[in-house]
MDAnalysis code that builds the backbone (N, CA, C; Angstrom):
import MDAnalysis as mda
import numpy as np

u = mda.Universe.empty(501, n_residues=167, atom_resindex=np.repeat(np.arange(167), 3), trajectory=True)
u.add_TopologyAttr("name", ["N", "CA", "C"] * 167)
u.add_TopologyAttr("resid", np.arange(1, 168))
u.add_TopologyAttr("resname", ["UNK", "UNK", "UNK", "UNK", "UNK", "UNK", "UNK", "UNK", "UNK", "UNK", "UNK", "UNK", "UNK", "UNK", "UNK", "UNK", "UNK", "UNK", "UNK", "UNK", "UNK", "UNK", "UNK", "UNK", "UNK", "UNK", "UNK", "UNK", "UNK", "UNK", "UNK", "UNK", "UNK", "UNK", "UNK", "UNK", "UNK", "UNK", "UNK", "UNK", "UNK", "UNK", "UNK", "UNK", "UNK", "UNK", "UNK", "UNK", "UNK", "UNK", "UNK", "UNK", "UNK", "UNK", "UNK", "UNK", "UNK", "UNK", "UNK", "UNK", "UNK", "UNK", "UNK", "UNK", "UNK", "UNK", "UNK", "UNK", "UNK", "UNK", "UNK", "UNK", "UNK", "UNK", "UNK", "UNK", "UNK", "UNK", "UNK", "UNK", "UNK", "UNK", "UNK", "UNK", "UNK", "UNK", "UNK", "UNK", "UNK", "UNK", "UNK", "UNK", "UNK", "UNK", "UNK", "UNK", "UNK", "UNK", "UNK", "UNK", "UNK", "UNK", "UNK", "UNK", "UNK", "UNK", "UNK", "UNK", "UNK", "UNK", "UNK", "UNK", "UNK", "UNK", "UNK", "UNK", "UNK", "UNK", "UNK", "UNK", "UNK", "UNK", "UNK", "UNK", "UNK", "UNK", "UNK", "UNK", "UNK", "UNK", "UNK", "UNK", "UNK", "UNK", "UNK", "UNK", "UNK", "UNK", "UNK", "UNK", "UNK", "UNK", "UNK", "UNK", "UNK", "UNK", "UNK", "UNK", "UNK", "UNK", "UNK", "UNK", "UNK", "UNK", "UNK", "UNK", "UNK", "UNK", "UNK", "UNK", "UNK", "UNK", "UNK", "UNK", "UNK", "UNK", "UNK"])
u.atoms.positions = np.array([
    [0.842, -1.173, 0.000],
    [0.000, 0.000, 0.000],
    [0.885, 1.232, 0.000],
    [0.898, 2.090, -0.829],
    [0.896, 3.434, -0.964],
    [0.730, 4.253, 0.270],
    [1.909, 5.030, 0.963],
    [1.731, 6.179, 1.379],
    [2.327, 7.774, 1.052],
    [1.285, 8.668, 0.865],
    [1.933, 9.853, -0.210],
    [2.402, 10.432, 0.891],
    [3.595, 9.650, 1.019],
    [5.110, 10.935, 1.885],
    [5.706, 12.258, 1.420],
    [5.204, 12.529, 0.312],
    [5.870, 12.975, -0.860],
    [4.640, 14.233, -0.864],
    [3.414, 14.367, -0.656],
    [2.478, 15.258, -1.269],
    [1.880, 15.621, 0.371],
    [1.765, 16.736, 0.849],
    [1.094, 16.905, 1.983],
    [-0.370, 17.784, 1.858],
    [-1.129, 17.810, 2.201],
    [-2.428, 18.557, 2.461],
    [-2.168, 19.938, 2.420],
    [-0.913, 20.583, 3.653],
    [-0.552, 22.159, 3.734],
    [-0.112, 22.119, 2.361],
    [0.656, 21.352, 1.445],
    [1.230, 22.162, 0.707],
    [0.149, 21.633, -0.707],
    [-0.555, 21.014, -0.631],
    [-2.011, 20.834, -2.016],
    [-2.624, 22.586, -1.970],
    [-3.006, 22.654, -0.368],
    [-3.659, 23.894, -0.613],
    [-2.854, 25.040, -0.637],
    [-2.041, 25.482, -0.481],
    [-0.908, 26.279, -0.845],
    [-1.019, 26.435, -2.263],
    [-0.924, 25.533, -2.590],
    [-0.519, 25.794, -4.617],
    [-1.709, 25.497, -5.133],
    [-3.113, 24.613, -4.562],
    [-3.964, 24.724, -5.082],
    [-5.415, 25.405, -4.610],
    [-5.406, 26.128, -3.815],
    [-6.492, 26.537, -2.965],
    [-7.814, 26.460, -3.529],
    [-7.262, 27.147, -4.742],
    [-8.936, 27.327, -5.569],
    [-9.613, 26.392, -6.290],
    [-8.592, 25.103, -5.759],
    [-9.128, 23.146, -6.778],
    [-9.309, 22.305, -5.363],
    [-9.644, 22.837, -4.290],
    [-9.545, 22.216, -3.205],
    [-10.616, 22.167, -2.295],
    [-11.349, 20.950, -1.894],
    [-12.335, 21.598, -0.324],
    [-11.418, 20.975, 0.615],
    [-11.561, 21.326, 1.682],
    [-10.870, 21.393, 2.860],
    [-12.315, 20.299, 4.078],
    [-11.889, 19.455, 4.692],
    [-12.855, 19.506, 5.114],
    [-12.615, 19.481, 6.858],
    [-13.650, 19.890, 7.855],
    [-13.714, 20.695, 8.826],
    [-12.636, 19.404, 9.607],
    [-11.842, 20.088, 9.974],
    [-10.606, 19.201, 11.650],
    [-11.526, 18.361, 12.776],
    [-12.595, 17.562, 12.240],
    [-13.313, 16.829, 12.614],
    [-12.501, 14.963, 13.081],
    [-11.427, 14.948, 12.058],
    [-10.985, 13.253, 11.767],
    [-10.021, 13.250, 12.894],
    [-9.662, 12.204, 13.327],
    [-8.653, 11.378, 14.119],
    [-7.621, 10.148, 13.092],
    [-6.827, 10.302, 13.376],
    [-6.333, 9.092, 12.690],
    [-6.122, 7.621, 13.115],
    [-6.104, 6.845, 12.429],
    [-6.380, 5.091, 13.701],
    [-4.987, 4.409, 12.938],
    [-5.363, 4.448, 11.628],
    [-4.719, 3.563, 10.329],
    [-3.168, 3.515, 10.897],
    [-2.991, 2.549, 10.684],
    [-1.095, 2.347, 10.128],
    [-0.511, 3.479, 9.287],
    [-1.347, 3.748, 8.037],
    [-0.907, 4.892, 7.597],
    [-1.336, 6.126, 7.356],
    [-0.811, 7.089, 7.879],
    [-1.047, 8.903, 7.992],
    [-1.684, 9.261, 7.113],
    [-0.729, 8.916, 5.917],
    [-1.053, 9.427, 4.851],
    [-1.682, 8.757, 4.072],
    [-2.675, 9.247, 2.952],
    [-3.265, 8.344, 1.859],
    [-4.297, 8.810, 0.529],
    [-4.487, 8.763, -0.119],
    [-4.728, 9.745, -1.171],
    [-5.526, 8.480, -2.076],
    [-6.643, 8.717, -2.990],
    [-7.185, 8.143, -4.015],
    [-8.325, 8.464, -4.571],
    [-8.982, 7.802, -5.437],
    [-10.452, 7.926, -6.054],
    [-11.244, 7.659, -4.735],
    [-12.478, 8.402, -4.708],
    [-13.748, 8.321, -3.756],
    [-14.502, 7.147, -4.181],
    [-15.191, 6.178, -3.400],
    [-15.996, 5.583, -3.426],
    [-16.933, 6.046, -2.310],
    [-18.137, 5.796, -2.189],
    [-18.562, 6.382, -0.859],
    [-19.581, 4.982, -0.745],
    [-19.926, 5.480, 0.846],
    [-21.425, 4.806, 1.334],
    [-21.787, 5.289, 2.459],
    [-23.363, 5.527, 2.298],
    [-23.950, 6.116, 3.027],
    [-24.788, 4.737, 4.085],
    [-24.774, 4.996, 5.132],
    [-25.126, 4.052, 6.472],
    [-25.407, 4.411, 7.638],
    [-25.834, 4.256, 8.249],
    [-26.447, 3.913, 9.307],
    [-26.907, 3.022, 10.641],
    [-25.460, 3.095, 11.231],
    [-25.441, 1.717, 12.256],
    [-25.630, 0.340, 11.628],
    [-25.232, 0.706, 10.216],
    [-25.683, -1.068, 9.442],
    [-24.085, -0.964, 8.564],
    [-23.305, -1.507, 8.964],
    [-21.865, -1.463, 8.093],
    [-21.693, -2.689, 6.958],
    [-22.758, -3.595, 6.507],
    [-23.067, -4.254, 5.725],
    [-22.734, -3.371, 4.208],
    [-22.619, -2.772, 4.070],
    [-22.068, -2.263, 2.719],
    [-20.993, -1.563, 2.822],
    [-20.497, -1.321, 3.902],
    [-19.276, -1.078, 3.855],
    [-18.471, -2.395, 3.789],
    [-18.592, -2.998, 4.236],
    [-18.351, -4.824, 3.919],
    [-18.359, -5.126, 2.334],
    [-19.726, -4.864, 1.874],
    [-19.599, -5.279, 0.986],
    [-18.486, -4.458, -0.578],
    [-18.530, -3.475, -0.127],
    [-17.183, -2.381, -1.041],
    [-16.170, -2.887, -0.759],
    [-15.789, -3.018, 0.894],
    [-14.070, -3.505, 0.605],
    [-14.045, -4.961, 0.745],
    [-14.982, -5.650, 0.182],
    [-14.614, -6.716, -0.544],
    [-14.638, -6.821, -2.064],
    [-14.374, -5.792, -2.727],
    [-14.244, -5.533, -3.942],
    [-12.756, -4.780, -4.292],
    [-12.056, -5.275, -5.262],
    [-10.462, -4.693, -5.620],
    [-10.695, -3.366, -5.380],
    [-9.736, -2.956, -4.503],
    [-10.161, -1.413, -4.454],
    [-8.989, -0.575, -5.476],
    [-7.958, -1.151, -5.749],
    [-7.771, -0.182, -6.791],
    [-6.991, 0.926, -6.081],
    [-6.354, 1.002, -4.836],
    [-5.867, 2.146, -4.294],
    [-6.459, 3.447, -4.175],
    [-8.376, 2.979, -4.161],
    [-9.487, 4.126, -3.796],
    [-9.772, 3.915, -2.497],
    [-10.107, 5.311, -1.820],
    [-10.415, 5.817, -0.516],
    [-12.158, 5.185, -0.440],
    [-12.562, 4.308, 0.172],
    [-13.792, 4.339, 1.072],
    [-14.423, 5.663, 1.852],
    [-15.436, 6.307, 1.353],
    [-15.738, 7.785, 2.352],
    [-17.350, 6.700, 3.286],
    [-17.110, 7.157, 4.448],
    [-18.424, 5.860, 5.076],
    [-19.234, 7.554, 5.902],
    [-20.549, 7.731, 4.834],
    [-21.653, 8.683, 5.836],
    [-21.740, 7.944, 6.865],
    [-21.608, 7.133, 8.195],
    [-22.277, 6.499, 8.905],
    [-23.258, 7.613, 10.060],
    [-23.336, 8.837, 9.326],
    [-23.989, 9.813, 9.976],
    [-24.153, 10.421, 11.491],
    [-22.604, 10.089, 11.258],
    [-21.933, 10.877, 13.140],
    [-22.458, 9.707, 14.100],
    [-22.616, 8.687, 13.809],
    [-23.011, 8.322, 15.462],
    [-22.461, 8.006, 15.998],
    [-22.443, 8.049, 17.289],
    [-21.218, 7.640, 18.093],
    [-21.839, 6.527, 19.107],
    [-22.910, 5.849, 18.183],
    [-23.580, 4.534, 19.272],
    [-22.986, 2.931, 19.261],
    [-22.610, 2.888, 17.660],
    [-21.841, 2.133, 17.081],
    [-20.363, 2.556, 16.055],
    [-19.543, 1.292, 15.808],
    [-18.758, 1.045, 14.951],
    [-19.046, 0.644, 13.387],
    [-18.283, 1.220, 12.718],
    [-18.999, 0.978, 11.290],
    [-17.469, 0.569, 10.715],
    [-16.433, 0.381, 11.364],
    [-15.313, -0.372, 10.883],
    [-14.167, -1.340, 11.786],
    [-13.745, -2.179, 12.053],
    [-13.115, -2.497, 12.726],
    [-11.952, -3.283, 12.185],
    [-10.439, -3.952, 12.906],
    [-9.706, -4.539, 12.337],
    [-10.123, -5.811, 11.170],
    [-10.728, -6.508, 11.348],
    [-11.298, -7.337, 10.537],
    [-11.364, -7.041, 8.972],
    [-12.134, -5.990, 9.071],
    [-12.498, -5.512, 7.926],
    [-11.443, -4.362, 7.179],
    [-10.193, -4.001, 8.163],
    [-9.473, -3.128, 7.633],
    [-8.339, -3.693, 6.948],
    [-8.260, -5.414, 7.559],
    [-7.098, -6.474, 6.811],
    [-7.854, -6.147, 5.524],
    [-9.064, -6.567, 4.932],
    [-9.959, -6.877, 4.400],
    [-9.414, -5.837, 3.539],
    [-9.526, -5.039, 3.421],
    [-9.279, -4.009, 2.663],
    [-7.798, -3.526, 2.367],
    [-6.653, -4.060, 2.908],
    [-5.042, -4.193, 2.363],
    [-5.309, -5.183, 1.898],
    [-6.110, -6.401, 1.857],
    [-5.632, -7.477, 0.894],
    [-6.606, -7.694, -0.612],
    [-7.109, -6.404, -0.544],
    [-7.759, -5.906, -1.521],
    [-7.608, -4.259, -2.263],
    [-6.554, -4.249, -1.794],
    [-5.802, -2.840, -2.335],
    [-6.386, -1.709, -1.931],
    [-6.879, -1.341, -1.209],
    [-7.212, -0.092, -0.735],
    [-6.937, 0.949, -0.428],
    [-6.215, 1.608, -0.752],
    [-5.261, 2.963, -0.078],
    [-5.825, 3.561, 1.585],
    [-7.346, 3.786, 1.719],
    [-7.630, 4.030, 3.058],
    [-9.213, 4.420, 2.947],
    [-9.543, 4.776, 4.479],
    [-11.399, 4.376, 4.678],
    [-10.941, 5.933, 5.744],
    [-12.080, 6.630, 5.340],
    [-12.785, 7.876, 6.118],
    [-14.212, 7.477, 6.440],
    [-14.453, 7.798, 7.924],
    [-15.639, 6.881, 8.188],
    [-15.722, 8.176, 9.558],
    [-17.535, 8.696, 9.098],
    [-18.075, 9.941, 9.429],
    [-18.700, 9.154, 10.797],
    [-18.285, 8.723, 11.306],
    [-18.749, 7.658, 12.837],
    [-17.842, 7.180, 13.579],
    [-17.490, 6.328, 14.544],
    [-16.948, 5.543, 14.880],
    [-16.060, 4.298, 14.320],
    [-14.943, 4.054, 14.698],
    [-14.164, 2.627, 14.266],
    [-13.840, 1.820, 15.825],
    [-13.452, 1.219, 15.562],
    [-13.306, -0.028, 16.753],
    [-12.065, -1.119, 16.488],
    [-11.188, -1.553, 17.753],
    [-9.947, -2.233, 17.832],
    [-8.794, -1.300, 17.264],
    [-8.923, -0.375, 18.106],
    [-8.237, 0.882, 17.071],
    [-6.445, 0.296, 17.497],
    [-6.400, -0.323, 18.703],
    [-4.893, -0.869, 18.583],
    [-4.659, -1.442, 17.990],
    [-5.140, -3.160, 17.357],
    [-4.677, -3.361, 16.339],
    [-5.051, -2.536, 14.693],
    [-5.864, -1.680, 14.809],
    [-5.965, -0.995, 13.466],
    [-4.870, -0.062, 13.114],
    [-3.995, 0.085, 14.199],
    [-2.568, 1.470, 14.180],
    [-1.440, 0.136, 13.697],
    [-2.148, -1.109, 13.463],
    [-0.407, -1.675, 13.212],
    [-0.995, -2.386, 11.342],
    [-2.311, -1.672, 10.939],
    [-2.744, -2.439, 9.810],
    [-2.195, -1.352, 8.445],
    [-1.467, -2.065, 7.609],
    [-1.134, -0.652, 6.641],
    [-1.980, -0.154, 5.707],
    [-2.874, 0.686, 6.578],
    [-4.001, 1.457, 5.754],
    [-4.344, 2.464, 6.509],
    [-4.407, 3.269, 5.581],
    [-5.117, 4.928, 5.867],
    [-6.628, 4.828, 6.661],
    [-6.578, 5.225, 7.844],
    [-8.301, 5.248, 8.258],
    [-8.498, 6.348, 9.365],
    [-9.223, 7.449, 9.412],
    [-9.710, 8.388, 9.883],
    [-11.105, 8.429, 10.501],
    [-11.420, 8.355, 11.596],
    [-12.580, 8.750, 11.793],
    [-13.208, 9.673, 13.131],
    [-14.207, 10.091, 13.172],
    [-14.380, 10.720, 14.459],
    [-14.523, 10.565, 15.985],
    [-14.417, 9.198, 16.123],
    [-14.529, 8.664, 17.496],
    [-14.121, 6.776, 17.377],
    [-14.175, 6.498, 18.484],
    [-14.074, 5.145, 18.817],
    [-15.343, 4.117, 19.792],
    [-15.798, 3.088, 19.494],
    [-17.213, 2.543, 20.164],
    [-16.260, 0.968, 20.489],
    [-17.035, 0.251, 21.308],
    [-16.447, -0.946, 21.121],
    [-17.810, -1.642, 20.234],
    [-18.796, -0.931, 20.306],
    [-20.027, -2.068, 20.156],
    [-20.427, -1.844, 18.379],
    [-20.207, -3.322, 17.985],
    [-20.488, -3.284, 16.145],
    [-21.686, -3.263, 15.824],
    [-22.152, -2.745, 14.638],
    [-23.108, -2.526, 13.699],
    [-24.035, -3.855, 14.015],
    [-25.074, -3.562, 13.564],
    [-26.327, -3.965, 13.201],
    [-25.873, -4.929, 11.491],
    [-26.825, -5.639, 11.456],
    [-26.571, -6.411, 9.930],
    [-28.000, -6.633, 9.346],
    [-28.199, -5.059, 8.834],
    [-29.427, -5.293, 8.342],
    [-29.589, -5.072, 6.343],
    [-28.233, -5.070, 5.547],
    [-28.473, -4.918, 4.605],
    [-28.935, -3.571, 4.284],
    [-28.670, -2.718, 5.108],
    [-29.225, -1.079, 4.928],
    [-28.129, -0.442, 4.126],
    [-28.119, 0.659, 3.284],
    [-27.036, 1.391, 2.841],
    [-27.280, 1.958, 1.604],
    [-26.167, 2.949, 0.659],
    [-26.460, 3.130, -0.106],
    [-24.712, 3.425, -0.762],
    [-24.491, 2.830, -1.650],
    [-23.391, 2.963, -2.559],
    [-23.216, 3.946, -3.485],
    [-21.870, 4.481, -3.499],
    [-22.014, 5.792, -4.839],
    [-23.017, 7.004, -4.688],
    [-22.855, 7.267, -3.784],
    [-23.938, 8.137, -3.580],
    [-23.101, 9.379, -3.049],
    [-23.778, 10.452, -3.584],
    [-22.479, 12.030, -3.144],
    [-22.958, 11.877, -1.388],
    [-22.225, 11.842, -0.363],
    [-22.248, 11.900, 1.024],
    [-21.741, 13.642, 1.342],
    [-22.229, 14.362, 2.510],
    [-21.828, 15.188, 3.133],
    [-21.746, 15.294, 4.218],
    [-20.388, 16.243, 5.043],
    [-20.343, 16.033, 6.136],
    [-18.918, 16.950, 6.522],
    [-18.703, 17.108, 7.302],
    [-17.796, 18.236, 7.859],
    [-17.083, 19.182, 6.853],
    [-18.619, 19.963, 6.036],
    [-18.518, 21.016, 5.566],
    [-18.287, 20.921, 4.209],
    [-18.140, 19.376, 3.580],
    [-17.358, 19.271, 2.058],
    [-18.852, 18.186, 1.639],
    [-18.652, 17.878, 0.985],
    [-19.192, 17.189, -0.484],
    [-18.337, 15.912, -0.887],
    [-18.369, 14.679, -0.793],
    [-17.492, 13.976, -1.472],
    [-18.349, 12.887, -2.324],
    [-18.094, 13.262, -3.667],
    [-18.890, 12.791, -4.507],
    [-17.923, 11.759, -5.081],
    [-18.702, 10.100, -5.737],
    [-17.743, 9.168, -6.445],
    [-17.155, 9.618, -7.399],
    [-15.935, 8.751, -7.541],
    [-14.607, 9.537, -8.164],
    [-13.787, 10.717, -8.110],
    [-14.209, 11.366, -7.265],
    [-13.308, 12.663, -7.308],
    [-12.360, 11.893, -6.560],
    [-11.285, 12.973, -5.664],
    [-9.810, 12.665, -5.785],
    [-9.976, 13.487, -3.896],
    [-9.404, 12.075, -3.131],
    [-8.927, 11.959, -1.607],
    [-7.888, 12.807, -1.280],
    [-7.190, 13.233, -0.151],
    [-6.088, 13.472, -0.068],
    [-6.205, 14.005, 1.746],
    [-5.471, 12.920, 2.543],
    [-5.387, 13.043, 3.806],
    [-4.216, 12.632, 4.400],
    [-3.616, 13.516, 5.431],
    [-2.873, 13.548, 6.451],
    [-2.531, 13.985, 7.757],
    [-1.832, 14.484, 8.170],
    [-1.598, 14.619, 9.507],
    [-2.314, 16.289, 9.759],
    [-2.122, 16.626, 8.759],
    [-2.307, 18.143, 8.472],
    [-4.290, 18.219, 8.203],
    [-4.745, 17.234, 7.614],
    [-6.223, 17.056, 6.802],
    [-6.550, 16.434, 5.833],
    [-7.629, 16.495, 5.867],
    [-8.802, 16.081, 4.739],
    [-8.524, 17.365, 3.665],
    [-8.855, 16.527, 2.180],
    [-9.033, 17.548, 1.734],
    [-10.063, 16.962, 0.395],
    [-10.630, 17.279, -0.903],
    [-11.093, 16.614, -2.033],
    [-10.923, 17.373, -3.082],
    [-10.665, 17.203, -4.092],
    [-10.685, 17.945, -5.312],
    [-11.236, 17.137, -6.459],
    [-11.643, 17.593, -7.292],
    [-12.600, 17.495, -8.869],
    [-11.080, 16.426, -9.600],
    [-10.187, 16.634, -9.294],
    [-8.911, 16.501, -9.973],
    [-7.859, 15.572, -9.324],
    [-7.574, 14.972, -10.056],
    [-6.200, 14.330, -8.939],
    [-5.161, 16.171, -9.436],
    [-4.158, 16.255, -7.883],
    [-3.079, 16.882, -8.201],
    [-1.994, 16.945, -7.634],
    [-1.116, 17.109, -7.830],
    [0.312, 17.511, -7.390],
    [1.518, 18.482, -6.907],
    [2.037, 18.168, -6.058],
    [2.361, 19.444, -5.219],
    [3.219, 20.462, -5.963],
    [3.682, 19.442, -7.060],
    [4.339, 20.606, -8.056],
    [3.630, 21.332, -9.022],
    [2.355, 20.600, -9.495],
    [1.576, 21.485, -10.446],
    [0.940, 22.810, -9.905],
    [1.060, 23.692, -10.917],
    [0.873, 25.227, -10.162],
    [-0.935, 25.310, -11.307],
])
């Protein structure tokens, strides 16, 4: 797995401000890795992480998972299990608008994962969700396919993949 050591968040928006959303200093980091950058996939959920399951069991292609799980902080909508699950399916990393869980072993898994809190208690399995779908949430928009880019510094999304050298 890919980590962009090389491209930081301060310096995307520096040179790109006006190709950039920023999104609000809401995330924590859990993942093995800081850094991580890719195509958006999203899913929208609700204490039901059944489709988040079912995405990163699909080649991910070195695309970012964005998970609406719509702030709750009653449950987990990701845990180690499912974060192997997703390095042995190429994933670059998972932003997840809820809770994650086993966050010690998730700091030794090499994947990007951010989220706003920690629960011990897992999801519901009710087949609820919605795939590809534009999600919002700490102030940005992240619609499928646009272009990830997170680190120590932030979240960020752009229309574009870009680079810290392109002006």
């Amino acid at each position: 797995m890919k980590e962009e050591i090389g491209i930081s968040t301060a310096d995307l928006c520096d040179q790109h401000a006006d190709k950039v959303r920023v999104v609000e200093p809401i995330f924590k980091s859990f993942g093995g890795n800081k850094a991580f950058s890719g195509e958006i996939v999203t899913v929208k959920c609700f204490e039901d992480n059944s489709c988040v399951r079912k995405v990163l069991a699909e080649n991910g292609d070195e695309r970012v998972l964005v998970v609406d799980g719509g702030g709750s902080m009653r449950r987990a909508c990701l845990g180690d299990m499912l974060c192997e699950m997703a390095v042995k399916n190429c994933w670059s990393g998972v932003l997840v608008y809820g809770c994650v869980r086993d966050v010690d072993a998730m700091a030794h898994i090499n994947l990007g994962v951010q989220a706003i809190g920690i629960h011990p208690m897992k999801t519901e399995k009710r087949g609820v969700g919605e795939i590809d779908v534009p999600v919002t949430f700490g102030g940005a928009t992240f619609f499928p396919g646009e272009t990830f880019y997170a680190d120590s510094n932030g979240v960020l999304v752009t229309s574009l993949p870009l680079s810290s050298d392109q002006k």
